[in-house]
C-alpha positions, 0 to 999 in steps of 0.5 A: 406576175409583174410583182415576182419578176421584181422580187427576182430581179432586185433579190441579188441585189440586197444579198450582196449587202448581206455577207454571213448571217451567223458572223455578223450576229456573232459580231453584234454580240460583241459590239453592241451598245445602247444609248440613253433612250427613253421614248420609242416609237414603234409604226408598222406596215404591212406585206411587202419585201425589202425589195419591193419596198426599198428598190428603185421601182418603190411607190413608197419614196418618202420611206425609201429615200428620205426617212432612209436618208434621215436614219438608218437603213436594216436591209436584213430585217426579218418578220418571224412568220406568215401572214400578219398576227403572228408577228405582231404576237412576236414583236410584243410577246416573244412568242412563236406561231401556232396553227392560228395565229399564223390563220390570223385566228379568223374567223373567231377570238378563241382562247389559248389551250395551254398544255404547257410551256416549254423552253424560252417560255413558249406557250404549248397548245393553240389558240389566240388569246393567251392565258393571264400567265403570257406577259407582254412587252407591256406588262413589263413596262409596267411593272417597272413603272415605265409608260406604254400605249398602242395606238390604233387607226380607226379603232371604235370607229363604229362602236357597234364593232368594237370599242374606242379603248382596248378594242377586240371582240368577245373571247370565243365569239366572231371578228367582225373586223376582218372585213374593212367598213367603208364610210357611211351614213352610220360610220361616217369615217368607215372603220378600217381597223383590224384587231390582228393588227393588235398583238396586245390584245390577244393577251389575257395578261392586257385585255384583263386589266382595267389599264387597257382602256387606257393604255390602247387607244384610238391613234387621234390620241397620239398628237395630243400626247406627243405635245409635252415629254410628260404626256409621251409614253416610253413606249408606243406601237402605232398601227395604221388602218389596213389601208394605211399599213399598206395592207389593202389596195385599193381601199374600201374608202376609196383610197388607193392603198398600198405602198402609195398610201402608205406613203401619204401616211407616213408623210404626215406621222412622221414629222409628228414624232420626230418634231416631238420633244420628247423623240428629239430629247432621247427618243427612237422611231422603228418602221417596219413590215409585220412580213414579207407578204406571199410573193406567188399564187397559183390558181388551180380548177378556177375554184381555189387559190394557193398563196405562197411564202418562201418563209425565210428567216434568220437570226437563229429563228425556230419553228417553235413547238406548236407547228409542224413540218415544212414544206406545209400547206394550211387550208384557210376558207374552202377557196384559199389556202396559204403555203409555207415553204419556211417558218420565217416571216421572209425579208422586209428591211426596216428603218431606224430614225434617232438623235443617237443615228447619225442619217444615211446609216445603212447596217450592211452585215448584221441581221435582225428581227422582230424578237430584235425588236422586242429584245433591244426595247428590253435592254433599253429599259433594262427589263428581262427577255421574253419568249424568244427575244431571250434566245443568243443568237437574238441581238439587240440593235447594236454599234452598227445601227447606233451610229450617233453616239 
């Protein structure tokens, strides 16, 4: 409870910097204007609202105020849906919820029925490992002779689970990373990576291909990268373990989690990629929030616990084709079931650091999410719109954001 009363307290407070949606969008249209990048770097956390993450009672002060203080401010960013791996399907796919991802396709790796697509290349039917057809960010980049990496925390930690490269389980079998494994004498780092945290891999059109085992990777590979601009990929999503991201607290390692650890991590990755030749010379760091986390529960009989999340969106968002109704309500074990008053991933602001940024920048009027994401890494490299990143009212980061140029 003391986590809603904050949510309620600083909401007015973020939406006083957040006139018109839908003229704002419109102006980003109009203004927008990419520099010469050429290496992005993509680093996501996980459940927390803007306000939670960007207030004053904020745990996570080096995000907050320094990096803020260092680039740009988004404090009207959007996640797309709830709860985690149907964002990160979003941010790498253009492609919108079905029934489970939006269940974070657990407890099983099933594959995609697909029974057709439909407008903006969305796939109809539900499932979790989408058929070859589906592209990926990826894909894109390297059909155009562009570079790109994921690179995962912890990942192959315990080969027994999953493999250091391109690691998911067996199509149609059991996720076993949905549980976290704390350090022992078998795994003696403990293996906290968590495949929903891995859009990439719920793709046929990557897990399919012999580049996967070298395009996805354990994030110990990401110094060494980072040395030489010729050894930087183009583009890079970096995934912290699930205690790390934020996700957990506390941790099975023993770490508190949260938006605390959070923070320590981003202390020391941070200045990594900054410091890189490769992000001085032309490069873009985005931290973002996969959603906004399921801001109230309520417990019914002692037995069963509802989450909900409000589900805002913006930026002209659809539901997609493959989910029903709302108000809607999704039954995930017999004790928990997730509530959705909205299809909308809910307000998570995002930071923006570049040469092309000039710092302390804050983009007051113009929303964005992850299909902005997608869409402005698209435009960059000049490659075509997937999914919903080809919608109108999707726009890219514009004058706005760019600042430096």
């Amino acid at each position: 409870m003391p986590r809603l009363s904050r949510f309620l307290s600083l909401a007015a407070a973020l939406l006083m910097a957040a006139p018109s949606l839908a003229i704002a969008a419109e102006t980003a249209n109009t203004v927008a204007k990419l520099p010469p990048i050429k290496h992005v770097f993509v680093i996501t956390l996980e459940n927390e609202n803007a306000i939670i993450s960007f207030g004053p009672d904020t745990q996570a002060p080096y995000l907050a105020k320094t990096l803020v203080a260092e680039g740009a401010f988004l404090p009207n960013y959007y996640g797309t849906g709830h709860a985690s791996l149907d964002n990160y399907i979003a941010m790498v796919s253009g492609q919108g919820a079905n029934p489970m991802t939006r269940g974070d396709c657990q407890p099983n790796f099933k594959d995609f029925k697909l029974k057709s697509v439909a407008q903006y290349g969305q796939a109809v039917g539900t499932g979790c490992v989408y058929p070859k057809q589906i592209k990926t960010i990826g894909n894109q980049l390297a059909g155009n002779r562009l570079t790109w990496r994921g690179y995962m925390e912890d990942m192959g930690n315990d080969p027994a689970r999953e493999s250091k490269t391109c690691g998911h389980p067996v199509v149609n079998g059991k996720d076993g990373s949905e549980t976290p494994e704390a350090p022992s004498k078998a795994v003696p780092l403990g293996d906290q990576y968590a495949t929903r945290h891995n859009g990439f891999v719920y793709f046929h059109s990557v897990i399919d291909a012999p580049s996967c085992k070298t395009e996805i990777v354990n994030l110990n590979e990401l110094e060494t990268d980072l040395k030489k601009v010729e050894t930087t990929r183009n583009v890079n999503f970096i995934t912290p373990n699930v205690c790390n991201d934020g996700h957990d607290a506390p941790c099975v390692s023993g770490k508190p989690g949260g938006l605390v650890s959070a923070n320590a991590w981003l202390k020391k990755w941070v200045p990594l990629i900054t410091e890189s030749p490769a992000f001085k010379q032309d490069g873009l760091l985005v931290i973002n929030f996969d959603e906004g986390g399921f801001q109230i529960q309520t417990t019914t009989d002692g037995k069963s616990t509802t989450y909900h999340a409000p589900g805002a969106s913006c930026c002209g968002q659809v539901a997609g084709p493959n989910l029903g109704k709302f108000p809607a309500t999704q039954q995930i074990t017999p004790t928990i079931a997730l509530a959705y008053d909205n299809f909308g991933g809910d307000n998570t602001g995002a930071v923006l650091i570049s040469p092309f940024i000039k710092p302390g920048t804050i983009s007051r009027n113009v929303p964005y999410n992850h299909y902005s994401l997608l869409k402005t890494i698209e435009d960059i490299f000049h490659l075509g719109h997937l999914g919903y990143a080809a919608q109108p009212s999707v726009v890219s980061f514009g004058a706005d954001v760019f600042t430096n140029q």
